[in-house]
Backbone as JSON Lines, residues from 0, in Angstrom:
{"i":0,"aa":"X","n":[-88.14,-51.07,3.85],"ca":[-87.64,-50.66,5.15],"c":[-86.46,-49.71,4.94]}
{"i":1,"aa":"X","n":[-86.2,-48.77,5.99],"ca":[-85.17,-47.69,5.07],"c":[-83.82,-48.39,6.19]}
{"i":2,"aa":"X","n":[-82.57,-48.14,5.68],"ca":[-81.41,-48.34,5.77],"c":[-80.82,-47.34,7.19]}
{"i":3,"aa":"X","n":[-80.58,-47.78,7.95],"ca":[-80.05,-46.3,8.61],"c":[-78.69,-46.55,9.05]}
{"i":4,"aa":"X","n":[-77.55,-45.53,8.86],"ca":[-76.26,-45.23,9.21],"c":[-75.95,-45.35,10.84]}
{"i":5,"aa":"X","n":[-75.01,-46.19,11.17],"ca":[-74.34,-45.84,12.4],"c":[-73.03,-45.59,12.36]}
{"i":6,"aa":"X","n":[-72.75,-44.38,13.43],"ca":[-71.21,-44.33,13.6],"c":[-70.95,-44.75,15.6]}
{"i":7,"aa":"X","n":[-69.75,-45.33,15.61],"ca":[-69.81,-45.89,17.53],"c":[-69.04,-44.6,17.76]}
{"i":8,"aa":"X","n":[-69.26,-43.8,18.64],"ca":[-68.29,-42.16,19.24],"c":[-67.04,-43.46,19.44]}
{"i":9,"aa":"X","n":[-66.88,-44.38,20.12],"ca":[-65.76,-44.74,21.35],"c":[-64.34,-45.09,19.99]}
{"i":10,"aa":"X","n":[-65.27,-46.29,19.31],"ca":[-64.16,-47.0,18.52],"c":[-64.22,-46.49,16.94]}
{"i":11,"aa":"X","n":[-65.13,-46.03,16.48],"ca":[-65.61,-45.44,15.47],"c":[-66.02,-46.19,14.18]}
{"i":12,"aa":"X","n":[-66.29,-47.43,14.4],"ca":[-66.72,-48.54,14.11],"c":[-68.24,-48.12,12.92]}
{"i":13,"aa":"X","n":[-68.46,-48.26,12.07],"ca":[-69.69,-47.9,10.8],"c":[-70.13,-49.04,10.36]}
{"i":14,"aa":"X","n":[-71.8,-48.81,10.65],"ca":[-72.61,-50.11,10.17],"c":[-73.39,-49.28,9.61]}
{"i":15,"aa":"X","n":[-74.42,-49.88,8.82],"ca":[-75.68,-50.0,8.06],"c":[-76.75,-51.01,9.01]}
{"i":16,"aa":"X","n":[-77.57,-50.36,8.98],"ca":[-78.9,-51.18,9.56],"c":[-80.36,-51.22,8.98]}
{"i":17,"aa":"X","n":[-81.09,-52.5,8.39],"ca":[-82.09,-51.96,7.64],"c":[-83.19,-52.1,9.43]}
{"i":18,"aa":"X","n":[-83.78,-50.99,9.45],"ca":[-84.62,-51.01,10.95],"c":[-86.08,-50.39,10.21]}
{"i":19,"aa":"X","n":[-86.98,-51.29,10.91],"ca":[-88.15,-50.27,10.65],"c":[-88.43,-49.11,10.93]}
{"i":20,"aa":"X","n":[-89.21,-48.19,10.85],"ca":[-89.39,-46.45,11.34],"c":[-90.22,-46.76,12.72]}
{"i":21,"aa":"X","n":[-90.58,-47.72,13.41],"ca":[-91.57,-47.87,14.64],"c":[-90.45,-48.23,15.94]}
{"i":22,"aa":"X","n":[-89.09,-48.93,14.82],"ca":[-88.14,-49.76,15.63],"c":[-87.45,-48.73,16.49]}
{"i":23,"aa":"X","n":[-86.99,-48.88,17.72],"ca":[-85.87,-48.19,18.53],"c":[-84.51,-47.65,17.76]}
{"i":24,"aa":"X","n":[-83.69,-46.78,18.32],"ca":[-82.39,-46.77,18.07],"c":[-81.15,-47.65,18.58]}
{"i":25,"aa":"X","n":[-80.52,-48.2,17.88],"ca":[-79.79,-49.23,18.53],"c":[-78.63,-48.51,19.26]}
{"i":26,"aa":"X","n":[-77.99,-48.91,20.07],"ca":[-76.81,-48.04,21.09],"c":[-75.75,-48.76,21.04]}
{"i":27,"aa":"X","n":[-75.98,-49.82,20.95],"ca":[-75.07,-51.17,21.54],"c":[-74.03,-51.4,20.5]}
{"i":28,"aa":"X","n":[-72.43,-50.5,20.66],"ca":[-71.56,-51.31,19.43],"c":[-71.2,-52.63,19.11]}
{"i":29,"aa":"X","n":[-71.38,-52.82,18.05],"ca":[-71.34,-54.62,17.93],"c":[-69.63,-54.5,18.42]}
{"i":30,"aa":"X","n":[-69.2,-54.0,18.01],"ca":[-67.63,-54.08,18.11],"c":[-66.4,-53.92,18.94]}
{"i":31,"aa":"X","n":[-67.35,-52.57,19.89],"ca":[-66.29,-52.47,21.0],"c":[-67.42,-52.89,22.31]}
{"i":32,"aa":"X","n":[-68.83,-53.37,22.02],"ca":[-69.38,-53.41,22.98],"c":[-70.44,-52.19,23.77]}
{"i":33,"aa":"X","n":[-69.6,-51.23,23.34],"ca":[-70.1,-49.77,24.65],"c":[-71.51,-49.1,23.79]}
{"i":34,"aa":"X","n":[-71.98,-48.51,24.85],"ca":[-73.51,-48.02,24.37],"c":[-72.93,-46.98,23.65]}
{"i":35,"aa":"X","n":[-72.4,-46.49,22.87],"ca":[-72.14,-45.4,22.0],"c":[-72.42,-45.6,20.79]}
{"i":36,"aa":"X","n":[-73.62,-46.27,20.4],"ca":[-73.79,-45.79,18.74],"c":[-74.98,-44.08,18.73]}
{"i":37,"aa":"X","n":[-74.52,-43.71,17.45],"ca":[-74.91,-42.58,16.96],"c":[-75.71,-42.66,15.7]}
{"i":38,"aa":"X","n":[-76.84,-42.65,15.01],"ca":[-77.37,-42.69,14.21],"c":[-77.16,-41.62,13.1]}
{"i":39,"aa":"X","n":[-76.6,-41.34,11.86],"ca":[-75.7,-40.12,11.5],"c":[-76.89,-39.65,10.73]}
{"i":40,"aa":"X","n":[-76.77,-38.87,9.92],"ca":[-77.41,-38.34,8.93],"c":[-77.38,-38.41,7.55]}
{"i":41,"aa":"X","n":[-78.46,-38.98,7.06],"ca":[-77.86,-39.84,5.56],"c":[-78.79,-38.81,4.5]}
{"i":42,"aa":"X","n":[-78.11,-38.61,3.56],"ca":[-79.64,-38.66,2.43],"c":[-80.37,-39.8,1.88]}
{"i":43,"aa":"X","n":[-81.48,-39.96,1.46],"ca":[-82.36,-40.67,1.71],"c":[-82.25,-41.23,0.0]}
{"i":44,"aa":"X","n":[-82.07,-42.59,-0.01],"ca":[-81.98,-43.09,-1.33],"c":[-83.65,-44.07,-1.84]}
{"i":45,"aa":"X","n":[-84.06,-44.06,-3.2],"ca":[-84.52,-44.6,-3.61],"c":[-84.67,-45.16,-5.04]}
{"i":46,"aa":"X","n":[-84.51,-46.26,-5.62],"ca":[-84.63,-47.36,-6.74],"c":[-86.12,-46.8,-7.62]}
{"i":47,"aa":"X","n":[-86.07,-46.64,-8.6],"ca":[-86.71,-46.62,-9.61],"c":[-86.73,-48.48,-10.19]}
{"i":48,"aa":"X","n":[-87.74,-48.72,-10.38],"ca":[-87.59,-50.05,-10.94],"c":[-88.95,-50.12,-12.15]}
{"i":49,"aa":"X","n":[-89.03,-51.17,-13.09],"ca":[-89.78,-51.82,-13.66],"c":[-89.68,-50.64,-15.25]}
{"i":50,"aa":"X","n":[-90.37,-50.33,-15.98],"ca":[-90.57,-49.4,-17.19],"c":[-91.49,-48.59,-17.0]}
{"i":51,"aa":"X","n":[-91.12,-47.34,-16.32],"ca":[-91.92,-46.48,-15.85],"c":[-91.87,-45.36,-16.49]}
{"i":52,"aa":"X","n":[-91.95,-43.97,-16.47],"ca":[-91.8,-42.94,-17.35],"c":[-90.53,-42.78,-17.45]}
{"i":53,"aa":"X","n":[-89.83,-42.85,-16.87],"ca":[-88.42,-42.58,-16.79],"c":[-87.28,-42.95,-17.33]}
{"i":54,"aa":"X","n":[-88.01,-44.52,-17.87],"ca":[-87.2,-44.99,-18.74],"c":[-87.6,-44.6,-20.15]}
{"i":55,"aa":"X","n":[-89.13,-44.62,-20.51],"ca":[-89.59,-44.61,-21.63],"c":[-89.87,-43.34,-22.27]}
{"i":56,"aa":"X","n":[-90.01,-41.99,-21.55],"ca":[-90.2,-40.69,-22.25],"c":[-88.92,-40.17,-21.41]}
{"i":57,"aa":"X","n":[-88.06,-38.88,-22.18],"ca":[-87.19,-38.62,-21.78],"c":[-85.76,-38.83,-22.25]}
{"i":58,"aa":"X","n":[-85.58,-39.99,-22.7],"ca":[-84.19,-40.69,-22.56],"c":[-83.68,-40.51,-23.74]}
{"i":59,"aa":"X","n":[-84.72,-40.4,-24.89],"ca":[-83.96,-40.03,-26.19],"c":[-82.82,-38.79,-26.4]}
{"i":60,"aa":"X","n":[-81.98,-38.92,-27.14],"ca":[-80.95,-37.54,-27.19],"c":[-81.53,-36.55,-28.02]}
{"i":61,"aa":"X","n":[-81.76,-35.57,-28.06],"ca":[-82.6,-34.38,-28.56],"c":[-81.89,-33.86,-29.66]}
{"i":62,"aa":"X","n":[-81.65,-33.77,-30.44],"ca":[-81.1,-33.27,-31.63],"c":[-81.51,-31.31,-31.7]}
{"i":63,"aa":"X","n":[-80.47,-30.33,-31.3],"ca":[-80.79,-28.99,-31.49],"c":[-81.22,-28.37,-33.0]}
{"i":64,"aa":"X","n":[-82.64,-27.96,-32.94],"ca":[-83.0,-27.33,-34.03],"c":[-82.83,-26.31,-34.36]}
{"i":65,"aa":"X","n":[-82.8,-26.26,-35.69],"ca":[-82.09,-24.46,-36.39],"c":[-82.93,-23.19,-35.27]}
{"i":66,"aa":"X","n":[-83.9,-23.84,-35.02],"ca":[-84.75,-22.39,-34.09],"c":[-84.1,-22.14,-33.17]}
{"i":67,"aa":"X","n":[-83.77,-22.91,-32.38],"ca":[-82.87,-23.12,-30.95],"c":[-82.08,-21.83,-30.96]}
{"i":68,"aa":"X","n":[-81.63,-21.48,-32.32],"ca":[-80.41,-20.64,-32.5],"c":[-80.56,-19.66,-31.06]}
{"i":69,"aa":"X","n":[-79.02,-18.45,-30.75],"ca":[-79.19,-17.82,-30.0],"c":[-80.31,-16.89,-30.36]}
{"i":70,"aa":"X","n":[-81.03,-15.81,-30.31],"ca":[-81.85,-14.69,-30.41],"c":[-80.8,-13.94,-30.31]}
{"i":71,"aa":"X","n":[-80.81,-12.92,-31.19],"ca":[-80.05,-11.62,-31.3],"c":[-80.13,-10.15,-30.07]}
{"i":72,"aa":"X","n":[-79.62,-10.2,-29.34],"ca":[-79.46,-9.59,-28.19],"c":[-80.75,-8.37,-28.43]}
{"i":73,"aa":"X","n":[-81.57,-7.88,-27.69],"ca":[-82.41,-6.54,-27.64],"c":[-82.05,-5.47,-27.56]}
{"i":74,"aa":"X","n":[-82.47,-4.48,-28.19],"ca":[-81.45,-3.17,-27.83],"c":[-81.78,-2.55,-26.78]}
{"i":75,"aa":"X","n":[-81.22,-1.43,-25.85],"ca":[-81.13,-1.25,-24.6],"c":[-82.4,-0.21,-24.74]}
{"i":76,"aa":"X","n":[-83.13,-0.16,-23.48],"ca":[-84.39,0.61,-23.52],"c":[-83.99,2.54,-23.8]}
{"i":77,"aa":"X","n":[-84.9,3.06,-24.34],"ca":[-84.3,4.11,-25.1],"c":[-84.34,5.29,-23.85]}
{"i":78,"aa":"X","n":[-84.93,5.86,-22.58],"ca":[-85.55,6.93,-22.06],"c":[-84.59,6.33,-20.59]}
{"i":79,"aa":"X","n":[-84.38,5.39,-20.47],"ca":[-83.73,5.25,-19.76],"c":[-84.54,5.18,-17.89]}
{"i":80,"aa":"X","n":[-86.14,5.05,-18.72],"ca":[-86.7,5.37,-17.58],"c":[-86.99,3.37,-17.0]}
{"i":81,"aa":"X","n":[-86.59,2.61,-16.92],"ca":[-87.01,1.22,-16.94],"c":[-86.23,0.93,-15.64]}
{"i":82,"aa":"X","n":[-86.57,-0.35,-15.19],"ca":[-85.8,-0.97,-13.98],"c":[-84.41,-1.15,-13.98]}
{"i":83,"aa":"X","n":[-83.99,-1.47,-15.9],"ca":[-82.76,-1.93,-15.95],"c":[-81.42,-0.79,-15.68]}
{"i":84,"aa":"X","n":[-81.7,0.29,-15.49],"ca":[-80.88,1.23,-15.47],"c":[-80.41,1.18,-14.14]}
């Protein structure tokens, strides 16, 4: 069920609500009472769980190989006729 953010406009009061996606918006501040809740805008979180790829490919530390090295810069095109000019 996803989590959704409230802020109350009146008292400014912040809850968390786990609500289904079919469920209404709630209005009602638990706190000051008044129909002013606001549903805010959250980014959307999710849990990775169990030994999935993510744990098992990936995670090793990569050791840089002599190839890796930089590449020796190209020399500049000769006619001058190319995009890079």
């Amino acid at each position: 069920m996803p989590t959704y953010a409230y802020v109350c406009k009146d008292c400014g009061h912040n809850l968390s609500v786990e609500q289904k996606m079919s469920e209404a918006r709630l209005s009602d501040c638990p706190a000051c009472g008044q129909p002013s809740l606001e549903r805010q805008l959250s980014a959307g979180g999710f849990t990775l769980k169990g030994s999935g790829w993510y744990q098992t490919d990936f995670k090793g530390s990569k050791q840089p190989s002599e190839s890796s090295e930089a590449a020796p810069p190209t020399p500049p095109c000769a006619g001058g006729s190319c995009a890079c000019h």
